[in-house]
C-alpha positions as CSV (number, residue, x, y, z in Angstrom):
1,X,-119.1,162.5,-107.4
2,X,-117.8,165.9,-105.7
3,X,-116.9,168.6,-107.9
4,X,-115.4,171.6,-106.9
5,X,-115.9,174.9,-109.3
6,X,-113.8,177.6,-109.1
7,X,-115.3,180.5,-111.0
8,X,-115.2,184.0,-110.5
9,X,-118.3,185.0,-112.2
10,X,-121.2,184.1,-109.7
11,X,-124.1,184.4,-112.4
12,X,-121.9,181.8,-114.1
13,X,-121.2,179.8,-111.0
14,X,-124.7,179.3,-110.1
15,X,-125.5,178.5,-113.5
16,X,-122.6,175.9,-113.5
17,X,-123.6,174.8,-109.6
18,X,-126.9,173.8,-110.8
19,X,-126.6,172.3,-114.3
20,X,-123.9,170.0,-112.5
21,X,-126.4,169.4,-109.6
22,X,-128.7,168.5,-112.4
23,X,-126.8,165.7,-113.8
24,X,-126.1,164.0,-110.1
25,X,-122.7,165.4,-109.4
26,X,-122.2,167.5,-105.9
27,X,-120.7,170.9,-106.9
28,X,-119.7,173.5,-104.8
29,X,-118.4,177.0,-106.0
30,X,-115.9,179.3,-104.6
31,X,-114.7,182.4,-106.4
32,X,-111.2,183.0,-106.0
33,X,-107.8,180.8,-106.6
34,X,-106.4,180.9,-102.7
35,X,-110.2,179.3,-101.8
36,X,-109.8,177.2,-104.7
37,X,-106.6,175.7,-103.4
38,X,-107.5,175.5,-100.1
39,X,-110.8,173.3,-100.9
40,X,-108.9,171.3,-103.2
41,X,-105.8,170.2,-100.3
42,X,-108.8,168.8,-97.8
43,X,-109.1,165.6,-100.4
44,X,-112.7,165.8,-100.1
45,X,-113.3,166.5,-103.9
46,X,-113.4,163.9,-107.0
47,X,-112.4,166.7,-109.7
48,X,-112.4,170.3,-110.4
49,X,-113.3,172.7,-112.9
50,X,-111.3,176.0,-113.0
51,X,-111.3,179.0,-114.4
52,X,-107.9,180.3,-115.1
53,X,-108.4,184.2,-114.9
54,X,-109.3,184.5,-111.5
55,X,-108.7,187.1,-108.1
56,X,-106.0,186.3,-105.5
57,X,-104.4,183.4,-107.2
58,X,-105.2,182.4,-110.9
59,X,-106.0,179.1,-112.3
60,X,-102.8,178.3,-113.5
61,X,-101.0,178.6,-110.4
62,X,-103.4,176.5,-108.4
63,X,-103.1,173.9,-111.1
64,X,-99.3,173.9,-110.9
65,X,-99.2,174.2,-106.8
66,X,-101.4,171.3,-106.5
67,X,-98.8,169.3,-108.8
68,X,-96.2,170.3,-107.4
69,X,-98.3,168.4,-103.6
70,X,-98.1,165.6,-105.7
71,X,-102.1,165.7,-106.0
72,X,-103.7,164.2,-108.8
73,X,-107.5,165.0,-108.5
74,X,-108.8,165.6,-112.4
75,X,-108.8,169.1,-113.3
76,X,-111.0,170.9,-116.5
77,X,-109.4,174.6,-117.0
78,X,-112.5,176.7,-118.2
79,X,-111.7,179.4,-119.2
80,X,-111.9,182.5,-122.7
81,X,-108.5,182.2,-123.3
82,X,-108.4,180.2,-126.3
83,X,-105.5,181.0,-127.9
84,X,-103.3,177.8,-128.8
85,X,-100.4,178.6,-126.7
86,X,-102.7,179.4,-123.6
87,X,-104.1,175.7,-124.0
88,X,-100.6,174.1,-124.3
89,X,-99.8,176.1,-120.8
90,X,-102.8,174.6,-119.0
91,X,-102.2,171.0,-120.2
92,X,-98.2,171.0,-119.7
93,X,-99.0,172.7,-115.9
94,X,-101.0,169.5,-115.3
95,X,-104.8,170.1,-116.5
96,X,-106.5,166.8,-117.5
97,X,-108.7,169.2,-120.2
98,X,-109.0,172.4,-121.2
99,X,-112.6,174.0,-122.6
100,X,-113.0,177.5,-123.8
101,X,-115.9,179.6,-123.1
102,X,-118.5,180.3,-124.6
103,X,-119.4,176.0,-124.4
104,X,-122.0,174.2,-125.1
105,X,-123.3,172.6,-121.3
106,X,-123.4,169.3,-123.5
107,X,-120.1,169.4,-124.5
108,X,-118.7,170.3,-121.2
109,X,-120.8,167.2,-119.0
110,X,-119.0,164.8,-121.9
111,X,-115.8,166.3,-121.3
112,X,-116.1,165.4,-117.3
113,X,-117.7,162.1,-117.8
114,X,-114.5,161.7,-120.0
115,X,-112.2,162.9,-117.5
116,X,-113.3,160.9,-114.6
117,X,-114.0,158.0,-116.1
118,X,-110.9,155.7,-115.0
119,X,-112.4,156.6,-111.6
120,X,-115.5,155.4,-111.7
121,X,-115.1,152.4,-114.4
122,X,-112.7,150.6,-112.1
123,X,-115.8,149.5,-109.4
124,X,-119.1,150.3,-111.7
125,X,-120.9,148.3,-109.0
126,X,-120.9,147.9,-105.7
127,X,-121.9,144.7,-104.0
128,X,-122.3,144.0,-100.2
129,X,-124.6,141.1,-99.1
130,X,-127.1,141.1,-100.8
131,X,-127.3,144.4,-102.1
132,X,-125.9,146.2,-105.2
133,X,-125.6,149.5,-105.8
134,X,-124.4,150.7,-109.4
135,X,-122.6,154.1,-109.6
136,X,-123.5,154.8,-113.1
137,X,-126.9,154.8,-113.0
138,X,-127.6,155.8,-109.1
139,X,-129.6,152.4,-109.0
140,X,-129.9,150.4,-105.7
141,X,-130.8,146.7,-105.7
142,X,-131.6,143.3,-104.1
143,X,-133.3,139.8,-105.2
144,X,-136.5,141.9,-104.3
145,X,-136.4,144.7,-106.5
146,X,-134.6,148.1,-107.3
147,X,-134.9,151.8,-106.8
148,X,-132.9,155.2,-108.2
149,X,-131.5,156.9,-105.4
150,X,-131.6,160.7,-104.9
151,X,-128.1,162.3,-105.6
152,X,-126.9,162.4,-101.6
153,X,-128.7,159.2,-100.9
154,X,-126.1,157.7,-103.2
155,X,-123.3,159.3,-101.9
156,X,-123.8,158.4,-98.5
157,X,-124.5,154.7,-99.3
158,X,-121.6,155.1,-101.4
159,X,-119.0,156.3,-98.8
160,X,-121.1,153.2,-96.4
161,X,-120.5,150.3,-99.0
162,X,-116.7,151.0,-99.7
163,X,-116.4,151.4,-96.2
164,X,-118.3,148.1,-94.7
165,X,-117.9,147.5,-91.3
166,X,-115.9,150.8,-90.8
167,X,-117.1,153.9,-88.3
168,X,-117.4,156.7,-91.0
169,X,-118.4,160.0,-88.2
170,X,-120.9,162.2,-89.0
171,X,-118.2,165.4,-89.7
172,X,-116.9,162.8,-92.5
173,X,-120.2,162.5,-93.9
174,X,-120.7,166.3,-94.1
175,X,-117.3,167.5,-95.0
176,X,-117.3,164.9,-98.2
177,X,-120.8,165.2,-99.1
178,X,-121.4,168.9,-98.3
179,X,-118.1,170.6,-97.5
180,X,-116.5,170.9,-94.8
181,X,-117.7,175.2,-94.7
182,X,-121.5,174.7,-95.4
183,X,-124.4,176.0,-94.2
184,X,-126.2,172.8,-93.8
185,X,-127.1,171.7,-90.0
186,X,-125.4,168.3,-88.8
187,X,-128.8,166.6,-88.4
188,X,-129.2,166.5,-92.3
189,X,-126.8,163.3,-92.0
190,X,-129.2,161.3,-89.9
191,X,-132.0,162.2,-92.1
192,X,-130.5,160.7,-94.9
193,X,-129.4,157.9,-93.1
194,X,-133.5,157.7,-92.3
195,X,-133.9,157.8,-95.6
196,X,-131.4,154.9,-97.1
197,X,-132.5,152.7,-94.1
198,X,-136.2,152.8,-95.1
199,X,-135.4,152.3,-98.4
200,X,-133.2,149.0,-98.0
201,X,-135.9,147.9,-96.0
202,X,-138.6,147.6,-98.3
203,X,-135.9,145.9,-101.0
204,X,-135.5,143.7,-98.2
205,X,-131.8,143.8,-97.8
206,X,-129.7,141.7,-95.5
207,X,-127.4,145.1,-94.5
208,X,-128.8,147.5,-92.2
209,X,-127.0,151.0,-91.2
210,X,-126.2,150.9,-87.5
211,X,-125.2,154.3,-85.5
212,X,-122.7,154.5,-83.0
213,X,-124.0,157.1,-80.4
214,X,-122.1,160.9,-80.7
215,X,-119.8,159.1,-83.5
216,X,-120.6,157.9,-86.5
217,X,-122.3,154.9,-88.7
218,X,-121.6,151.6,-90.0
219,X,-122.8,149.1,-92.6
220,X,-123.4,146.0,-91.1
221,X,-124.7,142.9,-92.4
222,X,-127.7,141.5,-90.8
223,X,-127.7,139.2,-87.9
């Protein structure tokens, strides 16, 4: 699951980034509300946690402009303004939650399990041919055995196996998994996709991921 975090404080970011990363979401941090709004109308992103006091454009009034788009992505506001009225602002503009700061990093991964739960509980498991991937627990399996999958690993087999038989490119892969503004070379894609095949091989799965030169890759079921 893709989390965007928009937070201001970049000691607190990182910390965020990483205890997130931690517990097998993808997070990625920006700093200011016009970036936070800008990541968030791409549609690449699960949920978002944001802080409400931030530069350029506050929390608030990203919250309310992405209502207003009709886009319904959960949103956390985190944020030290805890006074009563504050909260009932951030959950009548639209927030799904609302967490003051200081938190404990407990109560905060409960509160996004919470909030994104009618995503994920809809489809728990994943099932094509003879392969079934479970998105609670990261766990890949066949007839033949099972193994956890890395946080990225899943994603990618994720984005494959709700997409069977469909051409998802390479920028797809990198703009959902990694953003469409990272760092990260291109080639990273096909060595996950090295990764996932060898390990549905050894489970001896009846899928295989098939690449469509200079476009893309598809699950396929095995001939």
């Amino acid at each position: 699951m893709r989390i965007l975090l928009a937070e201001d404080e970049h000691s607190l970011a990182r910390a965020l980034t990483c205890i997130l990363e931690k517990n097998n979401y993808s997070a990625q941090a920006v700093y200011n509300g016009t970036d936070a709004l800008k990541h968030l109308e791409t549609g690449v992103y699960d949920a978002a946690i944001l802080d409400i006091m931030m530069p350029e454009m506050d929390g608030i009034t990203v919250l309310k402009k992405l209502r207003a788009q009709g886009n319904q992505i959960p949103i956390m506001m985190l944020t030290a303004k805890s006074e009563v009225d504050d909260k009932v602002l951030g959950l009548d503009s639209g927030a799904n939650d609302y967490l003051t700061k200081p938190f404990d990093t407990k109560e905060l991964l409960a509160r996004l399990r919470a909030m994104t739960r009618s995503q994920t509980a809809v489809d728990s498991t994943l099932t094509v041919g003879n392969v079934t991937l479970d998105r609670a627990t990261f766990e890949l399996s066949t007839p033949a055995g099972s193994v956890r999958l890395a946080n990225k690993e899943f994603q990618m087999l994720e984005l494959l196996m709700t997409n069977p038989h469909h051409l998802i490119s390479t920028e797809r892969f990198m703009e959902k998994i990694w953003g469409y503004d990272t760092n990260v070379e291109v080639n990273v894609v096909w060595v996950y996709i090295s990764y996932l095949r060898k390990k549905l091989s050894a489970l001896g799965a009846n899928i295989q991921i098939k690449a469509a030169r200079n476009s893309g890759y598809t699950l396929e079921e095995c001939s």
